[in-house]
C-alpha positions in Angstrom: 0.0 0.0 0.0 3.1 2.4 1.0 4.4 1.8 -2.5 1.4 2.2 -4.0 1.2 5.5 -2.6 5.0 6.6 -3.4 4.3 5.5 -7.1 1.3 7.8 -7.4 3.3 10.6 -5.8 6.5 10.3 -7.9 3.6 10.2 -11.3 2.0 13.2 -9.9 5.5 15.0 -9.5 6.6 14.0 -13.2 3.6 15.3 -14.2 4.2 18.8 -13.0 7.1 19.2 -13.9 6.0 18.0 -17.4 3.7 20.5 -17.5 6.1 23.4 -16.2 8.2 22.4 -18.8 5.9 22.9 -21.6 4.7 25.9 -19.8 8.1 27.2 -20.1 8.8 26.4 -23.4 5.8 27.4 -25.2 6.6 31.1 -23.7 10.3 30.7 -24.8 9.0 30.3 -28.3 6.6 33.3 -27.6 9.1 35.6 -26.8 11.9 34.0 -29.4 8.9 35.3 -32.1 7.8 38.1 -30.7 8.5 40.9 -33.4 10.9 43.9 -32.4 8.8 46.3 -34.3 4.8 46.6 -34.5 2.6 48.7 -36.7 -0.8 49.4 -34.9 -3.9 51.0 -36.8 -4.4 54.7 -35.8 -8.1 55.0 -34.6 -8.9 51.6 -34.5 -9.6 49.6 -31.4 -7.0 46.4 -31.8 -5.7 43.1 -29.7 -2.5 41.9 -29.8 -1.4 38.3 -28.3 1.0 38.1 -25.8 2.4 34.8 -23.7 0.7 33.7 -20.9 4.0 34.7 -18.9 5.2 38.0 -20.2 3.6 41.4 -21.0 4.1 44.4 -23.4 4.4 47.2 -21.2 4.8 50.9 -22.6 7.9 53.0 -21.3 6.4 55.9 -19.7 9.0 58.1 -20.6 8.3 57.5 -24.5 4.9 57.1 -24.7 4.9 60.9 -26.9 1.0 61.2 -28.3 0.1 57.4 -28.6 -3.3 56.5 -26.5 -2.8 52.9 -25.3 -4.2 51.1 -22.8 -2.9 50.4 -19.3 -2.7 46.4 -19.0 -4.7 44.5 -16.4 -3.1 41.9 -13.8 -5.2 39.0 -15.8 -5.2 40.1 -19.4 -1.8 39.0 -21.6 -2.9 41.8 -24.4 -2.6 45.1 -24.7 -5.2 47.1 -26.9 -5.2 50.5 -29.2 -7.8 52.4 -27.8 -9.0 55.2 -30.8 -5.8 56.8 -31.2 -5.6 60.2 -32.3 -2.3 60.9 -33.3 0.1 58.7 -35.4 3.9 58.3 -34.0 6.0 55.8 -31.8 6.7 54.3 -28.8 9.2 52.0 -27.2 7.9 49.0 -25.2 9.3 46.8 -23.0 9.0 42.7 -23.4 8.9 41.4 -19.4 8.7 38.6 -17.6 6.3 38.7 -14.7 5.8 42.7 -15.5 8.8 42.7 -13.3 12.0 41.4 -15.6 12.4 43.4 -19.0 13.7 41.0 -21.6 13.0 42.9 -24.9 12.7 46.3 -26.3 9.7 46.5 -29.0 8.7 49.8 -30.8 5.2 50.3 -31.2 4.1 52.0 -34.3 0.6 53.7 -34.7 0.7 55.2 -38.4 -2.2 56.4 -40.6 -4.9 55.0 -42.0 -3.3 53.8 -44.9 -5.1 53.0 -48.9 -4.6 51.7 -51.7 -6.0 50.4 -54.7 -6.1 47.0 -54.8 -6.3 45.1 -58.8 -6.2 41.9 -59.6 -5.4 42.4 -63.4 -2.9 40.1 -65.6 0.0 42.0 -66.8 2.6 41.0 -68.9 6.3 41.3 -67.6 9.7 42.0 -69.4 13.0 42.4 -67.7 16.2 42.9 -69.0 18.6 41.1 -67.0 21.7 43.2 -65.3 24.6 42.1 -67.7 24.3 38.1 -68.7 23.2 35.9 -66.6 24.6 32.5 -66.7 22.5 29.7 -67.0 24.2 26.5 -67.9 27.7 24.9 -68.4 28.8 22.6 -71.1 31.8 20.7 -72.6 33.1 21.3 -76.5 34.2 18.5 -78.0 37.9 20.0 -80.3 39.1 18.9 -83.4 41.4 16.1 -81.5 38.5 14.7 -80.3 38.6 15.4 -76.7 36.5 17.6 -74.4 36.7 20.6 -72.9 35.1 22.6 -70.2 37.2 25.9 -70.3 34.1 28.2 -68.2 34.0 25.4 -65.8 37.7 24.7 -65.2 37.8 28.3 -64.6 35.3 28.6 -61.9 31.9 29.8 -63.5 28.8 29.1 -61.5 25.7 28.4 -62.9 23.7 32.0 -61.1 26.9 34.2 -61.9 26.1 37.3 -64.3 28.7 38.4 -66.7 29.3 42.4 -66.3 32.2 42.7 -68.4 35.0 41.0 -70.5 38.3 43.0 -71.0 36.6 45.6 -69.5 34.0 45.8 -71.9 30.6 46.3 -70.6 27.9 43.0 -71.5 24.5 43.9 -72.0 23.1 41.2 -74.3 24.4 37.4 -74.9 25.7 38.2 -78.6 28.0 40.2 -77.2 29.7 37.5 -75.1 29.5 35.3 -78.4 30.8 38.1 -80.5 34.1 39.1 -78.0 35.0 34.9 -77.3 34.9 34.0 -81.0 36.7 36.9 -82.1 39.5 36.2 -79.6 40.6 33.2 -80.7 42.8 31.4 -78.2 43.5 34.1 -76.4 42.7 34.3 -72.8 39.8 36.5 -71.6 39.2 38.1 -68.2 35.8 38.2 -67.0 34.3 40.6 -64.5 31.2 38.4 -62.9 28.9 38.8 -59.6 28.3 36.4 -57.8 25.8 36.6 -54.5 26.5 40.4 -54.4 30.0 40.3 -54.3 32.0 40.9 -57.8 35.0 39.0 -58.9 37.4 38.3 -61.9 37.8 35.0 -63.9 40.3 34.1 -66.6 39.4 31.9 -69.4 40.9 30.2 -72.7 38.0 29.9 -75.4 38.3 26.4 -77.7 37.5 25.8 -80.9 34.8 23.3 -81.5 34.8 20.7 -84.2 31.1 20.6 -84.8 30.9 24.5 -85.9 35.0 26.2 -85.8 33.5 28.6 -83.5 35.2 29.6 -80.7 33.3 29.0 -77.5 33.7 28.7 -73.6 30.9 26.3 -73.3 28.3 28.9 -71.6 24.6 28.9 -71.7 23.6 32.2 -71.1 20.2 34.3 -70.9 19.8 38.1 -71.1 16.0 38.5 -70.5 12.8 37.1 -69.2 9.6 37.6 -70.1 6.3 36.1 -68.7 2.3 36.4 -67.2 1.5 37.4 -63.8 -0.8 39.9 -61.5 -0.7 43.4 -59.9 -1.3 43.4 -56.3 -2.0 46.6 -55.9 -1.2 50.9 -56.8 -0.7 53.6 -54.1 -2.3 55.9 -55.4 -0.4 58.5 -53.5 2.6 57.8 -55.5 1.8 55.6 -58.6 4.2 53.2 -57.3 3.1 49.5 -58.0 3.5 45.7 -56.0 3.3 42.8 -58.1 3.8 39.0 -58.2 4.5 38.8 -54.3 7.4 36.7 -55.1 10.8 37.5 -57.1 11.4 36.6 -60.5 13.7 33.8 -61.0 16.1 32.3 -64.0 13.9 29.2 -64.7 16.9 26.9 -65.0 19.3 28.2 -62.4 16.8 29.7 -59.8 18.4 32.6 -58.8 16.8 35.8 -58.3 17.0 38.0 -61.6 18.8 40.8 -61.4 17.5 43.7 -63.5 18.9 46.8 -65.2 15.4 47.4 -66.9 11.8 45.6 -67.2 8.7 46.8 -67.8 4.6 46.0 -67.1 2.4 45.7 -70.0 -1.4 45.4 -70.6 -2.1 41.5 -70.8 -5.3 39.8 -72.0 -5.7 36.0 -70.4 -6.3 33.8 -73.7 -6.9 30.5 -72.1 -6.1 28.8 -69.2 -4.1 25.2 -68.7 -6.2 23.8 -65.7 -4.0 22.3 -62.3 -4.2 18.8 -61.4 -2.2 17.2 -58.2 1.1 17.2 -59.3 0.7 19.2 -62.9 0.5 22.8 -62.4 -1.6 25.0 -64.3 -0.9 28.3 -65.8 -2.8 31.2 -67.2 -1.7 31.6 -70.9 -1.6 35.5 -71.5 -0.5 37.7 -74.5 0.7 41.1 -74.2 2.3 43.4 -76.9 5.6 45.3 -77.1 5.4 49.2 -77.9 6.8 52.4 -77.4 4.7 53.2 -74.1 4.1 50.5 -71.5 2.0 50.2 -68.8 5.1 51.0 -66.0 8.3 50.5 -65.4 10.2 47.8 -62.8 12.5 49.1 -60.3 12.7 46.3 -58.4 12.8 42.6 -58.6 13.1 41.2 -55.1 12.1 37.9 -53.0 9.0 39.3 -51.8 7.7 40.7 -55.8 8.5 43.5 -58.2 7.8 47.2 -58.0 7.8 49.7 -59.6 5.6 52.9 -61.2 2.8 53.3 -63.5 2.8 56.0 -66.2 0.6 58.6 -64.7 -2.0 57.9 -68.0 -2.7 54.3 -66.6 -4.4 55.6 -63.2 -7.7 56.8 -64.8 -9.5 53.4 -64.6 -8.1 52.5 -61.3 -10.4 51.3 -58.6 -11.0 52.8 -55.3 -8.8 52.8 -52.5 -9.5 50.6 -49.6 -7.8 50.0 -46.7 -4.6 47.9 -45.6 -4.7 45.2 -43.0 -2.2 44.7 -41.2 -0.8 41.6 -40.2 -2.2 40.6 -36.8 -5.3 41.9 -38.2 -5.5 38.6 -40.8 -7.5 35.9 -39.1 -8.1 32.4 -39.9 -11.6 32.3 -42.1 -13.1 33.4 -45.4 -11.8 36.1 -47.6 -11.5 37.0 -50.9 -9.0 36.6 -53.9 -8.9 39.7 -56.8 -7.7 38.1 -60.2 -8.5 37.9 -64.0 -8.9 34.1 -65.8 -10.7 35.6 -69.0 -9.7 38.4 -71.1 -9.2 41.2 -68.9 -12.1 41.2 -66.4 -11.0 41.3 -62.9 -13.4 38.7 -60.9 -13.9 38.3 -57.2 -13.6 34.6 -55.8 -14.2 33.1 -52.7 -10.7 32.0 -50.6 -10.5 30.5 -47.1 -7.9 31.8 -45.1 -6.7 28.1 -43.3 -3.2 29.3 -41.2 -1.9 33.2 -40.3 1.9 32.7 -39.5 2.9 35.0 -37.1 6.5 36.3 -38.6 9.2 38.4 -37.5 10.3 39.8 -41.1 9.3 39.4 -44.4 8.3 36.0 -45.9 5.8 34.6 -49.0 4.4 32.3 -46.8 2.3 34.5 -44.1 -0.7 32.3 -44.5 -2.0 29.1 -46.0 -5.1 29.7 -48.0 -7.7 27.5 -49.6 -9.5 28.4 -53.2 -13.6 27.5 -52.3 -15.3 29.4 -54.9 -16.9 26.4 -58.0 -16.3 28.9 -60.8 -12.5 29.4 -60.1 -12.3 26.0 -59.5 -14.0 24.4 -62.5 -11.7 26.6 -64.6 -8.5 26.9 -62.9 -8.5 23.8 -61.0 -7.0 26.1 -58.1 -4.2 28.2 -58.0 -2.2 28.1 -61.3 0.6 29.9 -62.3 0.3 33.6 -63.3 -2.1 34.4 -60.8 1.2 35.3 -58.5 0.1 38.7 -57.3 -3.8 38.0 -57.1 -4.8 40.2 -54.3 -6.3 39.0 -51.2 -9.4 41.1 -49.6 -10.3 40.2 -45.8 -13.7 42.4 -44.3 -13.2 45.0 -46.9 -9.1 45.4 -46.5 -6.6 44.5 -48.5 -4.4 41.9 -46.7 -2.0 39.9 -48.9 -1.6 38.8 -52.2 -1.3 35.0 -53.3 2.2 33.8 -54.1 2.8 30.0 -54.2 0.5 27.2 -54.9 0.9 23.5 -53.5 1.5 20.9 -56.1 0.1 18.5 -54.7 -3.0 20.3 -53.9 -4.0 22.9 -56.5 -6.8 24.1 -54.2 -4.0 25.4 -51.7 -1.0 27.6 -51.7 0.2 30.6 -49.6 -0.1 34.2 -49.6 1.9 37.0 -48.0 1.2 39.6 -45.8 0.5 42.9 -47.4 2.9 44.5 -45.0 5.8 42.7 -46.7 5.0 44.0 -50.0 4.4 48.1 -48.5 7.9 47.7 -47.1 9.6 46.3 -50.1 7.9 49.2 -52.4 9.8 51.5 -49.8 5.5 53.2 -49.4 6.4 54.0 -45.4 3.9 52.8 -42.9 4.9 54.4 -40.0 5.2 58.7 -39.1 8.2 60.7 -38.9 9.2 62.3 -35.7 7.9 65.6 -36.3 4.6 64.0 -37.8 4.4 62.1 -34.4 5.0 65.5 -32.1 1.9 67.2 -34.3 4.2 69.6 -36.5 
């Protein structure tokens, strides 16, 4: 009976200290998460989370003309209470309310709009310098092979900027320097992963053609289908794709000197199945005044601005929504599967990720509307970009689609894509002291 009685004990003290454990480590995840920096919606009444052991508390010192509220000894959230006045505030992360163990600014900026859209556009880029795409062996007139870009060092993501100093801006001009060379050794400027470097290489002659070559595959622009995301109106400047353009063979990030966005008309539409993506087929045409021009291509989309002619159709503004504003349940996706008529589906929002800094995967969605998905199948490619519409904001766009479930895919947080367009969220000092 004693025994019995220690054995119950010893399970009943395991099982404490179990669940202290977890206790402990689900609010050392918390606080590992929690973001140094958050944007809060001025005149709006919002909840954050916070861990059941620590608290957000406001520095008193700093808290300048934000309005928030005083936290209770059983609530673990802190709330914007109808702020007036836009500006900052530093916070403290602490344990207990006693033990700070992060600083956190607090933003309240303005009620910020834009236009959201949803149409297809055609995109054109020319690539900075030559980017290289493939390596190869030439088989010389003794009947061996040779590698001589290889041997030397070339990596297939590298861009050619110059050779002998001479500036490369189109493929033919690599062809046109290595074959006039001969045999003789060329020096190469490339960049690779930011960081620029020189390579020497010997050109060969190949047997098949007595042209001189290095055996390089090379591309020098890239041209596809995809969707705005939106237009601040404000500034013309314009968020596409939510995701970077890519070389299709090496997958690295492209680059650019130049691109462009043009007009695009959908023509048909190659339905997903598990495993086979689909894609929107589009058409768009080359001329003398496109739609905008790309200034940037990064991991999170391309931006850039619209000629000032191209805003007179433009949809209303609506509002953004910021990230802890995106909840788990139906929304809305913005995108265009038929000429170029923007439609409005139906989209379940299945998973919000929580995240520090930017990332294309902020939230898992789930295509329900039967239209979309008795002619897309799903998600297909070219809808990259497709804005997503949550109670009347504008709170992500879609960016990847799962393979093996066309229905599904992810979409990032609007947020990511205001920052990357450099279209400020937050106030200025002297626009947070009333000046």
């Amino acid at each position: 009976m004693l025994l019995h009685k220690k054995n119950a004990k010893f399970m009943i003290v395991n099982l404490v200290i179990m669940l202290m454990i977890i206790f402990v480590a689900y609010n050392f995840v918390t606080i590992y998460n929690y973001p140094n920096e958050i944007n809060l919606m001025q005149g709006h009444s919002q909840k954050l989370e916070n861990s059941l052991l620590c608290r957000l508390v406001l520095d008193k010192m700093d808290e300048g003309n934000i309005n928030l509220s005083k936290l209770s000894s059983k609530l673990t959230s802190f709330t914007l209470i109808n702020g007036k006045a836009e500006g900052s505030a530093n916070a403290k992360l602490k344990i207990f309310n006693l033990f700070p163990i992060k600083n956190v600014q607090v933003n309240v900026i303005p009620d910020k709009r834009i236009i959201p859209s949803g149409e297809a556009i055609g995109v054109k880029i020319q690539t900075k310098g030559v980017l290289v795409v493939g390596l190869s062996s030439i088989t010389t007139a003794d009947g061996k092979k040779h590698s001589p870009a290889a041997d030397a060092g070339f990596e297939i993501g590298d861009t050619i900027l110059e050779i002998n100093g001479q500036k490369i801006e189109k493929d033919r001009d690599i062809t046109n320097i290595v074959n006039n060379s001969k045999e003789v050794s060329l020096n190469f400027l490339i960049e690779r992963e930011g960081r620029q470097q020189k390579i020497d290489v010997k050109p060969v002659q190949s047997l098949e053609d007595n042209i001189y070559r290095i055996g390089l595959w090379v591309r020098d622009n890239i041209a596809g289908v995809g969707t705005m995301t939106f237009i601040d109106p404000d500034t013309n400047t314009f968020g596409a794709l939510g995701h970077g353009i890519t070389d299709i063979d090496s997958g690295v990030l492209v680059d650019i000197s130049m691109g462009s966005v043009l007009k695009s008309k959908v023509a048909s539409v190659q339905k997903a199945r598990k495993t086979v993506p689909g894609e929107i087929v589009g058409i768009f045409y080359e001329n003398d005044n496109p739609y905008g021009r790309i200034n940037k291509n990064t991991n999170f989309g391309i931006y850039g601005d619209l000629n000032t002619d191209s805003m007179r159709d433009m949809a209303k503004p609506i509002q953004i929504g910021l990230s802890y504003q995106v909840k788990e349940g139906p929304a809305k996706i913005l995108s265009t599967i038929d000429g170029n008529k923007v439609e409005e589906f139906d989209i379940e929002i299945q998973k919000v990720n929580r995240q520090n800094s930017p990332n294309s995967k902020s939230m898992l969605i789930k295509v329900t509307d039967e239209k979309l998905l008795e002619i897309t199948g799903g998600i297909v490619q070219g809808m990259s970009g497709s804005p997503i519409i949550q109670e009347g904001r504008i709170v992500g766009a879609v960016t990847h689609v799962l393979v093996n479930d066309p229905t599904r895919g992810y979409g990032i947080f609007i947020e990511w894509m205001l920052e990357e367009a450099d279209i400020p969220l937050e106030s200025t000092t002297e626009a947070a002291a009333g000046q």
